[in-house]
C-alpha positions in Angstrom: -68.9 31.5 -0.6 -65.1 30.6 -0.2 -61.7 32.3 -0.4 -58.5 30.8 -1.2 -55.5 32.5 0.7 -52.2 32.0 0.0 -49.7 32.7 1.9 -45.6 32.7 0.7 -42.6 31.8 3.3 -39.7 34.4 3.1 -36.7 32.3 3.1 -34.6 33.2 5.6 -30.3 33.5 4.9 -28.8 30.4 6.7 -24.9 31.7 7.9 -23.1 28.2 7.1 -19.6 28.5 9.1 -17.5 26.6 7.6 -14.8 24.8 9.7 -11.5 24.4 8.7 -10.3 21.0 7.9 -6.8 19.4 9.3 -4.2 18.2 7.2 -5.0 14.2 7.6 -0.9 13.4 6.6 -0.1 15.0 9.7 -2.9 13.8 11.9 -1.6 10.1 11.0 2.3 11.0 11.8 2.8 9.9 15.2 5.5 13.0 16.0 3.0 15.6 15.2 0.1 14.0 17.5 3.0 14.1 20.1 3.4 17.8 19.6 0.4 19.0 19.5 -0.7 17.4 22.7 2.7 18.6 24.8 2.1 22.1 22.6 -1.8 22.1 23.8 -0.8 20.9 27.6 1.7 23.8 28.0 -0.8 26.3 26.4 -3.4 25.1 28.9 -1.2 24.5 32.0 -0.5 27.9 32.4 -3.5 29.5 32.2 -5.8 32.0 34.8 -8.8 30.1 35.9 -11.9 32.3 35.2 -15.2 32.0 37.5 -17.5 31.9 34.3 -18.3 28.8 32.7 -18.8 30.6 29.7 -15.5 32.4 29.9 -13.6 29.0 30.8 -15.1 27.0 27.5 -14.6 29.8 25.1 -10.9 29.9 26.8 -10.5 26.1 26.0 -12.1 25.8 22.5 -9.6 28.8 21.0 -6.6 27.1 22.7 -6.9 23.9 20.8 -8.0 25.5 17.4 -4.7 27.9 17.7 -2.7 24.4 18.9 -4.1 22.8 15.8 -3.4 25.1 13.6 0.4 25.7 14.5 1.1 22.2 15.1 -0.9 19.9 12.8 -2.4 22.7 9.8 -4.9 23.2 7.9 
């Protein structure tokens, strides 16, 4: 005697986050590099220091996305 048992996979949703892409012109222009690194050294200069690591990188990572976006676009 024998049996066959088959068995079917649910597939699961995959969240794909999509991440916004820089205008390249304005990556290549030497002024606008120049701004966004005095614009993303002020923004970070002046910050608290938090005792979580966590905290600290989150902190970090939104700073240069918001320094990106005013100074170089999307």
């Amino acid at each position: 005697m024998k049996t066959v048992i088959k068995q079917k996979l649910i597939r699961a949703q995959i969240k794909v986050v999509k991440q916004a892409k820089l205008n390249q012109s304005n990556l290549k222009d030497t002024a606008k590099i120049k701004q966004y690194g005095t614009c993303l050294y002020s923004k970070l200069i002046g910050k608290e220091v938090h005792q979580d690591i966590e905290e600290e990188w989150a902190h970090i990572k939104k700073t240069i996305i918001v320094s990106a976006d005013e100074v170089i676009q999307t």
